[in-house]
Backbone bond lengths (Angstrom), bond angles and torsions (degrees), N, CA, C in turn:
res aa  C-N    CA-C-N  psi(-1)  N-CA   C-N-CA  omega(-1)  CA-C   N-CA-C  phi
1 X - - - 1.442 - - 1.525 107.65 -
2 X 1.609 110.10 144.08 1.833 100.97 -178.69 1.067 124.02 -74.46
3 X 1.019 131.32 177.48 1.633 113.58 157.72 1.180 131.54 -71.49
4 X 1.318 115.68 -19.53 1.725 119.87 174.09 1.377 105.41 -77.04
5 X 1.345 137.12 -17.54 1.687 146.52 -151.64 1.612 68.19 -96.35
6 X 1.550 109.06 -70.47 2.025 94.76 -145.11 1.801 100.95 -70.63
7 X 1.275 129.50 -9.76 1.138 120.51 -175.65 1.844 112.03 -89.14
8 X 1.448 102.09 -16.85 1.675 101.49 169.03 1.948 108.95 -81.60
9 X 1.070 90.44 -42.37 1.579 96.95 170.76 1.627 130.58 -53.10
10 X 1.468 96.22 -35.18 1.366 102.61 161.06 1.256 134.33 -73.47
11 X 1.655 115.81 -41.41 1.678 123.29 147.58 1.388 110.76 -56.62
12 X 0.981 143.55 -8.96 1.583 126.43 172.05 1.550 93.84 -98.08
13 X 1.337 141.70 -0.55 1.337 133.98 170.78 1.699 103.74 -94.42
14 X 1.288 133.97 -17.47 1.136 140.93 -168.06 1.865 94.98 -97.67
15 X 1.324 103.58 -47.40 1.458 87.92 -178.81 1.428 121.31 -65.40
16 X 1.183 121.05 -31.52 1.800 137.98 -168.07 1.562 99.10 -78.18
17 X 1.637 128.06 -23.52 1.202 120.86 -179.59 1.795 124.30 -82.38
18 X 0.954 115.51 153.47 1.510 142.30 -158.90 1.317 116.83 -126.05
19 X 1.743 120.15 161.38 1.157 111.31 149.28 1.373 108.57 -77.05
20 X 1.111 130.85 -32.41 1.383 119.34 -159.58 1.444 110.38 -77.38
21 X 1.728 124.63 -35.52 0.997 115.22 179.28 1.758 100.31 -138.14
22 X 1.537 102.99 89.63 1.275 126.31 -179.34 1.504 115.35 -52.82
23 X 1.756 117.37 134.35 1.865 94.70 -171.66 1.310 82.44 -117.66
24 X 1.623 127.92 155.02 1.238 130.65 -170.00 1.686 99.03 -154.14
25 X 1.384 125.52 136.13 1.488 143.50 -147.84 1.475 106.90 -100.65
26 X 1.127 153.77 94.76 1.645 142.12 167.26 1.317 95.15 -124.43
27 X 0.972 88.63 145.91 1.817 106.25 178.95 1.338 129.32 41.62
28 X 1.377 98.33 -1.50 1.665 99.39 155.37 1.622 100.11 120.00
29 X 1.613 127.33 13.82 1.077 149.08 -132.24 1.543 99.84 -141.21
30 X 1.648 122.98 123.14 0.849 109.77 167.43 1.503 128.48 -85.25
31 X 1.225 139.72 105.35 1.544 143.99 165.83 1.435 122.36 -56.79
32 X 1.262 112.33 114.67 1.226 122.52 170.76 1.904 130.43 -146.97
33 X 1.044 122.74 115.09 1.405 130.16 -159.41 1.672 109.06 -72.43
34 X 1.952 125.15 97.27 1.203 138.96 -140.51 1.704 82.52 -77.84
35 X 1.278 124.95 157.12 1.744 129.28 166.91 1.381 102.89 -67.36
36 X 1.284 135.89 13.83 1.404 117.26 -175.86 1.749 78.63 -120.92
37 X 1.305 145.51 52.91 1.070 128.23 161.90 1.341 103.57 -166.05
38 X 1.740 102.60 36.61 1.796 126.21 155.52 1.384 98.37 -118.71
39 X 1.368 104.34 143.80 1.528 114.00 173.12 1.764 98.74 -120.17
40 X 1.210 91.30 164.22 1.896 97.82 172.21 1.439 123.58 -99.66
41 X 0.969 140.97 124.57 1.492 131.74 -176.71 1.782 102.74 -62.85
42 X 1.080 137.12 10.62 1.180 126.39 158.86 1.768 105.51 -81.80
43 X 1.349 118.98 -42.12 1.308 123.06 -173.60 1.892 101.23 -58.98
44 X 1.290 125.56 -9.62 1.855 111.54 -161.09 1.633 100.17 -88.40
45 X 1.843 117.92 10.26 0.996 108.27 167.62 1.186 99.85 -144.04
46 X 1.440 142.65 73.56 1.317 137.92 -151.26 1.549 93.03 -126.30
47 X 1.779 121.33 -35.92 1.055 105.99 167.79 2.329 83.91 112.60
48 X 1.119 108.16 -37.13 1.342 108.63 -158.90 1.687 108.08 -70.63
49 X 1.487 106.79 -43.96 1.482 132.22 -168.43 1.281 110.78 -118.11
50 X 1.322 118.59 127.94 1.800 117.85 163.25 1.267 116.45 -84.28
51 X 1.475 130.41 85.56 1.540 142.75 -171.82 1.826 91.19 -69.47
52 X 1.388 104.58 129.01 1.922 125.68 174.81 1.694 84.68 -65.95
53 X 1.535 86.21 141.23 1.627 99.85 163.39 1.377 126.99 -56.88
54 X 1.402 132.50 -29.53 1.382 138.75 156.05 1.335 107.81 -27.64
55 X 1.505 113.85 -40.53 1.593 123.59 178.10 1.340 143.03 -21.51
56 X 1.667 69.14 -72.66 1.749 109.30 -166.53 1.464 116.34 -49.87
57 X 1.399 115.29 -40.16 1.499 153.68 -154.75 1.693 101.89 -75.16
58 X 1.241 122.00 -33.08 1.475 119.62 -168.31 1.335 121.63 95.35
59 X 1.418 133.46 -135.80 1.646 104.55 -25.09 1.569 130.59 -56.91
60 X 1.148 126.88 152.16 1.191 126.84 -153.12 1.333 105.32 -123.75
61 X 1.460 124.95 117.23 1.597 139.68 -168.75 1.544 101.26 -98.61
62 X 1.314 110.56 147.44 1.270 124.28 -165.39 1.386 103.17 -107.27
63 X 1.650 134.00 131.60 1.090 123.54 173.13 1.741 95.32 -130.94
64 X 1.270 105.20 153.20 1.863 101.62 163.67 1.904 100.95 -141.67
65 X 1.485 81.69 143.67 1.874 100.31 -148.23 1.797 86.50 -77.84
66 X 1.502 116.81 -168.50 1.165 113.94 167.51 1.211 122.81 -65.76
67 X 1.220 125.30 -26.39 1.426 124.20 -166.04 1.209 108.74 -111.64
68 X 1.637 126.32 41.79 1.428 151.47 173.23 1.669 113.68 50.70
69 X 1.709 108.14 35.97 1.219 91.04 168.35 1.110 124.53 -93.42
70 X 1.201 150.65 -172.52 1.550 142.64 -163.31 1.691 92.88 -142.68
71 X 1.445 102.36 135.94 1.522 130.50 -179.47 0.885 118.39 -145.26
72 X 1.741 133.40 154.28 1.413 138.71 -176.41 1.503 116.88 -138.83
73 X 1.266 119.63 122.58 1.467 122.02 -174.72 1.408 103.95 -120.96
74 X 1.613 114.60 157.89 1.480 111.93 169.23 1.307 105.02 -145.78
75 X 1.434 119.39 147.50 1.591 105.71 178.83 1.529 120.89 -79.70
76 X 1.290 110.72 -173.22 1.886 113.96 -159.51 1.503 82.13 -168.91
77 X 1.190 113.65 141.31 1.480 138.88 136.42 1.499 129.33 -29.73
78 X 1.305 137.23 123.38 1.458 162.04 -177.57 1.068 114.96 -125.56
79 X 1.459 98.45 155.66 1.837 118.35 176.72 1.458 84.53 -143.01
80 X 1.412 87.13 135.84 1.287 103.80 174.74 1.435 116.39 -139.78
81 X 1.552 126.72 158.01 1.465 114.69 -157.74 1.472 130.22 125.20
82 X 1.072 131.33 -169.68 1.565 127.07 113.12 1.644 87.22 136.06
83 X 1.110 122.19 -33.08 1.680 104.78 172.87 1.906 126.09 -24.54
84 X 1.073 99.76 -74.92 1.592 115.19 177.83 2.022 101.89 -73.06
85 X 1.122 112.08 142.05 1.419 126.33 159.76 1.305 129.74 -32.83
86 X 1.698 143.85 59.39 1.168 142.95 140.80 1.956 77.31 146.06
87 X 0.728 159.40 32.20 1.271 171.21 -93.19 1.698 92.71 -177.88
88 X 1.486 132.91 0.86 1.780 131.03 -173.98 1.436 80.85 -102.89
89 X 1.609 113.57 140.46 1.409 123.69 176.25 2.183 87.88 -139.58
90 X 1.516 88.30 154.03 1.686 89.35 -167.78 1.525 106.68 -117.50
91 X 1.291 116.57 110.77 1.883 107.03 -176.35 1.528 105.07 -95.87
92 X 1.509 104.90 134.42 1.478 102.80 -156.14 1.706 80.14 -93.49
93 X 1.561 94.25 -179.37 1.865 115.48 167.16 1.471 113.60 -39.50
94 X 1.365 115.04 -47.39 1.451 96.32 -176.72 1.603 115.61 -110.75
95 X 1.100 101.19 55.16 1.318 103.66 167.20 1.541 127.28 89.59
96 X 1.498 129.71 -10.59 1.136 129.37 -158.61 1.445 105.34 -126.08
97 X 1.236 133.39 171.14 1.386 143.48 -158.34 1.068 113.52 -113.74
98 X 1.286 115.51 104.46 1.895 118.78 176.44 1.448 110.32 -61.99
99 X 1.202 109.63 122.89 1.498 154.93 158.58 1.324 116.63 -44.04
100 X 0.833 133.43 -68.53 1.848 157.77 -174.15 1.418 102.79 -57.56
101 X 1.339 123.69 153.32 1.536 131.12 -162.58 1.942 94.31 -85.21
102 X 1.469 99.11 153.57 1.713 100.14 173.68 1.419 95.04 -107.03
103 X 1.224 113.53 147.12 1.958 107.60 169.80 1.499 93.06 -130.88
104 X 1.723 105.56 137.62 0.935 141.63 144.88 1.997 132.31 -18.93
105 X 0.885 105.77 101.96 1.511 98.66 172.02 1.362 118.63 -159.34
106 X 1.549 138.88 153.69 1.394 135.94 -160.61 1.225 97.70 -129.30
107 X 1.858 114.30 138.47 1.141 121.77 174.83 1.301 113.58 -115.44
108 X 1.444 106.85 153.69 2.011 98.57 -175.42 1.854 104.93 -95.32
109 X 1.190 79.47 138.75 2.112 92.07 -168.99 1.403 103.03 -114.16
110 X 1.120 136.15 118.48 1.401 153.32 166.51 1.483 124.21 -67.76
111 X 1.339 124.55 107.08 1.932 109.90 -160.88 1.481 88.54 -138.88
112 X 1.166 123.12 169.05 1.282 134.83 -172.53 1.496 91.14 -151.46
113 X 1.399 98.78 128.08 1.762 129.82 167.04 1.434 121.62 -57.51
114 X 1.171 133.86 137.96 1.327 145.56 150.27 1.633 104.44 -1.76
115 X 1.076 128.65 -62.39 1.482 139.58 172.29 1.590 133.24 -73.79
116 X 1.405 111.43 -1.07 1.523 141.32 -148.24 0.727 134.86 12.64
117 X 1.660 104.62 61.46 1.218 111.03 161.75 2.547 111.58 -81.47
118 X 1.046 68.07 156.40 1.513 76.29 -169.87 1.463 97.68 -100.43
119 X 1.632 97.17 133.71 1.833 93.68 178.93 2.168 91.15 -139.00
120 X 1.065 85.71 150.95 2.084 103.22 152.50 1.124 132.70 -105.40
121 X 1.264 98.45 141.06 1.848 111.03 177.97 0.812 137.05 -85.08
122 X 1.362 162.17 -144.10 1.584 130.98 63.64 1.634 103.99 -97.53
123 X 1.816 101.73 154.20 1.538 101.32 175.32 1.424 94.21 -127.72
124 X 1.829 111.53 158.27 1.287 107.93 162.57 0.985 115.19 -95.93
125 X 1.876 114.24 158.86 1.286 133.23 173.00 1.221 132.81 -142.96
126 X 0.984 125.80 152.24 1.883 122.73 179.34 1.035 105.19 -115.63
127 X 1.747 94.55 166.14 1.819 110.43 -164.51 1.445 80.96 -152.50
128 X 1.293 103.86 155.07 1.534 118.89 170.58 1.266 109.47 -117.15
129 X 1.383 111.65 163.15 1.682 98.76 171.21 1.352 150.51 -83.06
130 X 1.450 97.58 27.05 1.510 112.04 178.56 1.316 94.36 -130.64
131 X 1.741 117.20 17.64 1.627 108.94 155.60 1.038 117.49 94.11
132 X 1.231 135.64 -7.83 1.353 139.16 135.08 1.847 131.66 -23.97
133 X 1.629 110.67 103.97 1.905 102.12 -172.33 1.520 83.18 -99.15
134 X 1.980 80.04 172.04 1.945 88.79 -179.91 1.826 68.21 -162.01
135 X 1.347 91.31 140.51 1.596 117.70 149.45 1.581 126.35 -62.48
136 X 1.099 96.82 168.36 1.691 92.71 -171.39 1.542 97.96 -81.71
137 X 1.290 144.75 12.04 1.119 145.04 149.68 1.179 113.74 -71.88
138 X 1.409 133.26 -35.91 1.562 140.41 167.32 1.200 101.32 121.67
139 X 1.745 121.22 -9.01 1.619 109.94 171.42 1.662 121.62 -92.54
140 X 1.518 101.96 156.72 1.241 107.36 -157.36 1.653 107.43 -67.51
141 X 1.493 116.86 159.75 1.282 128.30 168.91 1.440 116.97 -132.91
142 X 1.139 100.71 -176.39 1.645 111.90 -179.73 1.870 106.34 -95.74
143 X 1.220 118.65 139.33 1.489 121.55 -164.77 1.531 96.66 -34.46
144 X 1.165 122.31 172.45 1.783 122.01 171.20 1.811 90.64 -104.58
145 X 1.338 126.35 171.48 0.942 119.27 140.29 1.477 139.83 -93.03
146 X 1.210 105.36 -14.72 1.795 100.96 176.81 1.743 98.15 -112.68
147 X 0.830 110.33 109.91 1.601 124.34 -169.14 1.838 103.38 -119.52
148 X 1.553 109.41 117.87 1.789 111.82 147.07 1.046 127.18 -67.72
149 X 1.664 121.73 -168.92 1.178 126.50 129.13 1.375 109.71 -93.94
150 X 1.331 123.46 153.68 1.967 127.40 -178.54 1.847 106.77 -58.40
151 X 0.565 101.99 95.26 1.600 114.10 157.07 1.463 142.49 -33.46
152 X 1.353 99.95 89.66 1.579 102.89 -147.75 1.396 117.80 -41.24
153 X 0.906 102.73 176.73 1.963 107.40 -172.48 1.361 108.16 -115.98
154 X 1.140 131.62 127.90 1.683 142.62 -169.04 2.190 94.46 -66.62
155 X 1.253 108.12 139.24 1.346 108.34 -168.00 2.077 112.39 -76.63
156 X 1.277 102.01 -23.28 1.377 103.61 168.62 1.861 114.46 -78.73
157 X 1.696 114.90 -17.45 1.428 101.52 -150.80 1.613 139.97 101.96
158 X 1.693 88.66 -22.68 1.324 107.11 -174.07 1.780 99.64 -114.16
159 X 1.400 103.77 131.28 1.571 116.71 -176.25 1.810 93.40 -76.10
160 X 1.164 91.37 134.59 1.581 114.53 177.08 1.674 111.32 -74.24
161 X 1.463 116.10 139.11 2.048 89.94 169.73 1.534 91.51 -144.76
162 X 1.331 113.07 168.13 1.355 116.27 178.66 1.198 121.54 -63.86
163 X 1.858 130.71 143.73 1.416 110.38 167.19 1.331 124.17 -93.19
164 X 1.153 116.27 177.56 1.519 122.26 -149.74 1.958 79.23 -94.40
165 X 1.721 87.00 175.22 1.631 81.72 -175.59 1.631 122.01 -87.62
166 X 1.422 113.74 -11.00 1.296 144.39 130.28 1.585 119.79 -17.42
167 X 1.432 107.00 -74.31 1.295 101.36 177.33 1.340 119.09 -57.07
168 X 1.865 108.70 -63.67 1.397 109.76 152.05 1.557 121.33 -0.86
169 X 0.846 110.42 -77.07 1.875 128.44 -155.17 1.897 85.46 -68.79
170 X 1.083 119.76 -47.13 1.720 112.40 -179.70 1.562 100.94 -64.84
171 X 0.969 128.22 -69.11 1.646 127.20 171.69 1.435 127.50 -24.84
172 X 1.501 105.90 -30.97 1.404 110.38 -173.00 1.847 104.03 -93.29
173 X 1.294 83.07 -31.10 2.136 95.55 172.86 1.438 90.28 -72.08
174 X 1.118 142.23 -82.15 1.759 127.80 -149.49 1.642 92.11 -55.97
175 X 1.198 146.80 -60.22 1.458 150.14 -144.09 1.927 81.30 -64.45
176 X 1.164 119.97 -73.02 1.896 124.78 -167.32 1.952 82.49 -47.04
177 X 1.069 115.74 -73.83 1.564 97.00 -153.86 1.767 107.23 -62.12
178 X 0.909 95.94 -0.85 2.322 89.25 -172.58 2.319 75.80 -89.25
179 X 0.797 105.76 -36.79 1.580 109.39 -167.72 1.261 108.88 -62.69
180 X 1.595 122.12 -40.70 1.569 132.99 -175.55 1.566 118.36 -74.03
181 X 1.626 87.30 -29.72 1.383 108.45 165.64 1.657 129.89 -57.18
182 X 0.750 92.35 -59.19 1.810 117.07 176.74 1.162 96.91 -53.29
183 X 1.820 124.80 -74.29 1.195 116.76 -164.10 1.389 120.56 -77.39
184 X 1.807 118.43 1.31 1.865 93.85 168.34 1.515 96.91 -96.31
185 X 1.477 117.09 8.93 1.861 107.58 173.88 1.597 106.32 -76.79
186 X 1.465 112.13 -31.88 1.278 100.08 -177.91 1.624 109.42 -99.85
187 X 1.111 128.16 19.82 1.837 115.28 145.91 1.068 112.90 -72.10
């Protein structure tokens, strides 16, 4: 890139910046904190989400709507992604893109039905390596306590099961006759 290319590019990053949504330069990358990775301090008791105590704390930005009400949001960490295979990338609070590998793991979640009956899950989740969980929504949680590792996935789709000794014993008859076969083709 020339130098006149990266030096117009950089004034068009100075003009587009804000207080509200500050743009800041590392590595050559523009940083910017997406609205889906502010929460509202009305949501930390909504009942919907269990916001980590790190949460609660802020810092807490002041907004007032048109009709002079007053609200407070703060950002939080995301994963975002996840269709295609390693394809989840994580945008932290201030704007920039975690680096570091996410690993895979499923926790068992306990819910009770309309009728209460009580059933188990498993859900997936990520952790980073400085210990950071996220739900399979990509928002953060508090560690689980009964935690796997993700459980590999059979390559057709189809769960594998043992055969009976029956089947066995048929398997070993078709394999001898495909074998008896072969060898009176080649006398």
């Amino acid at each position: 890139m020339s130098k006149k290319t990266k030096q117009l590019l950089d004034n068009l990053n100075k003009i587009t910046a804000s207080k509200k949504n500050p743009q800041r330069v590392w590595d050559n990358d523009r940083v910017y904190l997406p609205e889906t990775n502010k929460f509202w301090k009305s949501q930390l008791t909504d009942g919907i989400h269990e916001w980590p105590k790190e949460y609660h704390k802020g810092p807490w930005n002041k907004i007032v709507d048109e009709d002079g009400e007053v609200d407070y949001w703060a950002p939080f960490d995301r994963v975002y992604g996840g269709l295609v295979p390693n394809s989840q990338r994580l945008i932290q609070k201030d704007g920039t893109e975690y680096r570091g590998k996410l690993y895979k793991k499923r926790r068992l979640i306990k819910s009770k039905n309309s009728s209460g009956e009580e059933r188990n899950f498993y859900s997936q989740c990520l952790v980073t390596a400085d210990g950071r969980w996220f739900d399979n929504s990509g928002f953060p949680i508090n560690p689980p306590n009964k935690v796997e590792d993700e459980e590999p996935k059979e390559e057709a789709g189809f769960a594998r099961r043992e055969l009976t000794e029956e089947e066995k014993a048929e398997q070993l008859k078709w394999k001898q006759r495909a074998e008896s076969e072969m060898l009176s083709k080649l006398k």
